[in-house]
C-alpha positions as CSV (number, residue, x, y, z in Angstrom):
1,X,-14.9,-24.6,-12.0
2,X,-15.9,-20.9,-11.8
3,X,-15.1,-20.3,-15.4
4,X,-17.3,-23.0,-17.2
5,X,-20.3,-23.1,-14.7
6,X,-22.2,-20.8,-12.1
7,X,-21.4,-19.9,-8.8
8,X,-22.6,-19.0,-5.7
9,X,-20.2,-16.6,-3.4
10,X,-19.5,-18.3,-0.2
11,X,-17.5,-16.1,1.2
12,X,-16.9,-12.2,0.1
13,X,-14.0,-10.7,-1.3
14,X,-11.3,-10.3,1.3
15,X,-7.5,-9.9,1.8
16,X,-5.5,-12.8,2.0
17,X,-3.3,-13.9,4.2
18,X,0.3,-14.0,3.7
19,X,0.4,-18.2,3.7
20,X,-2.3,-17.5,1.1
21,X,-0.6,-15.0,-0.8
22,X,2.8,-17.5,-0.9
23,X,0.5,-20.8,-1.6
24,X,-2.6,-19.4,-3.9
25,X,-1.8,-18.5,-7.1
26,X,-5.0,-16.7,-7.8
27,X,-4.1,-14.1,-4.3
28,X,-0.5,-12.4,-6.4
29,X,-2.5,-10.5,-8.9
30,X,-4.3,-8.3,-6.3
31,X,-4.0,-9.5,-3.4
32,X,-7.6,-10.3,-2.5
33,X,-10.0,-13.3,-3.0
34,X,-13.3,-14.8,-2.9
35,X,-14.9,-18.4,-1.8
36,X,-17.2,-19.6,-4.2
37,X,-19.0,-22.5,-4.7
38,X,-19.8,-24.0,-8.1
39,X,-23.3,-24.8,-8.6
40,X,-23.0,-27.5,-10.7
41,X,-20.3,-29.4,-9.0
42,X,-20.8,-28.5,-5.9
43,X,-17.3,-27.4,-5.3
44,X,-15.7,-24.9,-3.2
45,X,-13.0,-23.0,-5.0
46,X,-11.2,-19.9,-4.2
47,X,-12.2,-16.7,-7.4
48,X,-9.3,-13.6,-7.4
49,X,-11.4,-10.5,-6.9
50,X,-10.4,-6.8,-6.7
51,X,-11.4,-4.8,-3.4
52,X,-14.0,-1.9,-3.4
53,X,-11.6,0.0,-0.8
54,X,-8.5,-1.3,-2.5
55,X,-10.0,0.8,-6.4
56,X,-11.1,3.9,-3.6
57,X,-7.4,3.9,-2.5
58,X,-6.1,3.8,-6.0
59,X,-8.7,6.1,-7.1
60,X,-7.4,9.0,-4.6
61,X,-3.8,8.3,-4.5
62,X,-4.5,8.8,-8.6
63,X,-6.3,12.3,-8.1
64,X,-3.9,13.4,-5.7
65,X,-0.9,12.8,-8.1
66,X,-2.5,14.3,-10.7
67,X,-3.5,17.4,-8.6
68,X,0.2,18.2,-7.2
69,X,1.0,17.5,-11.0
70,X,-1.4,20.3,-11.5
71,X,-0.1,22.5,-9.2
72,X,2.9,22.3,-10.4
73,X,2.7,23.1,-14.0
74,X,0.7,26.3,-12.4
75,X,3.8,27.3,-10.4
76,X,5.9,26.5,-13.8
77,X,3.1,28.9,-15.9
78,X,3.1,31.7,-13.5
79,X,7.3,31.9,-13.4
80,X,7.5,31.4,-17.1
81,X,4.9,34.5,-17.8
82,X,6.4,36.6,-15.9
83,X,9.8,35.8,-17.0
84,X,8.1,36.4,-20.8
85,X,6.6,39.6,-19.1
86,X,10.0,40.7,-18.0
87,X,11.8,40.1,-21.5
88,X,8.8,42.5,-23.1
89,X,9.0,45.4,-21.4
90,X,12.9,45.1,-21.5
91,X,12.6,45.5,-25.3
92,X,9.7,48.0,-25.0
93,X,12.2,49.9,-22.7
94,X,15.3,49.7,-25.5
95,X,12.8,50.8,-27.8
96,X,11.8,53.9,-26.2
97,X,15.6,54.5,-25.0
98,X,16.6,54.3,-28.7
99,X,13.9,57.2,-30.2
């Protein structure tokens, strides 16, 4: 009834339990759900929702990944300059050698 009419939240978004998880199909997208009652119809009905700490946890696992992904492309810079380095001055070196 949710869709097609407007609601009142009953009950906030929470974490459902595993019989809910197993019986509900609107708890296997994320995991979470909220009570709601339709104001028209005055029924109760259950509205998947997506947890504010659930998104934070996402969020900083995200930035985390993409940090150590960060620091290491750094590491890979920094040991292919000096490799790069290396190579020049051996071929500066030959060059002088050779005069």
């Amino acid at each position: 009834c949710w869709r097609v009419e407007d609601y009142v939240v009953v009950q906030e978004c929470a974490r459902c339990s595993s019989f809910q998880t197993k019986s509900m199909t609107e708890c296997r997208p994320t995991g979470f759900v909220e009570k709601v009652t339709c104001a028209t119809s005055k029924k109760d009905d259950f509205k998947r929702c997506r947890s504010a700490v659930m998104e934070a946890h996402i969020f900083w696992r995200f930035v985390g990944t993409m940090m150590c992904v960060a620091a290491l492309f750094a590491v890979l810079v920094v040991c292919r300059q000096r490799v790069l380095d290396r190579k020049a001055l051996e071929k500066v070196r030959k060059q002088l050698e050779s005069i």
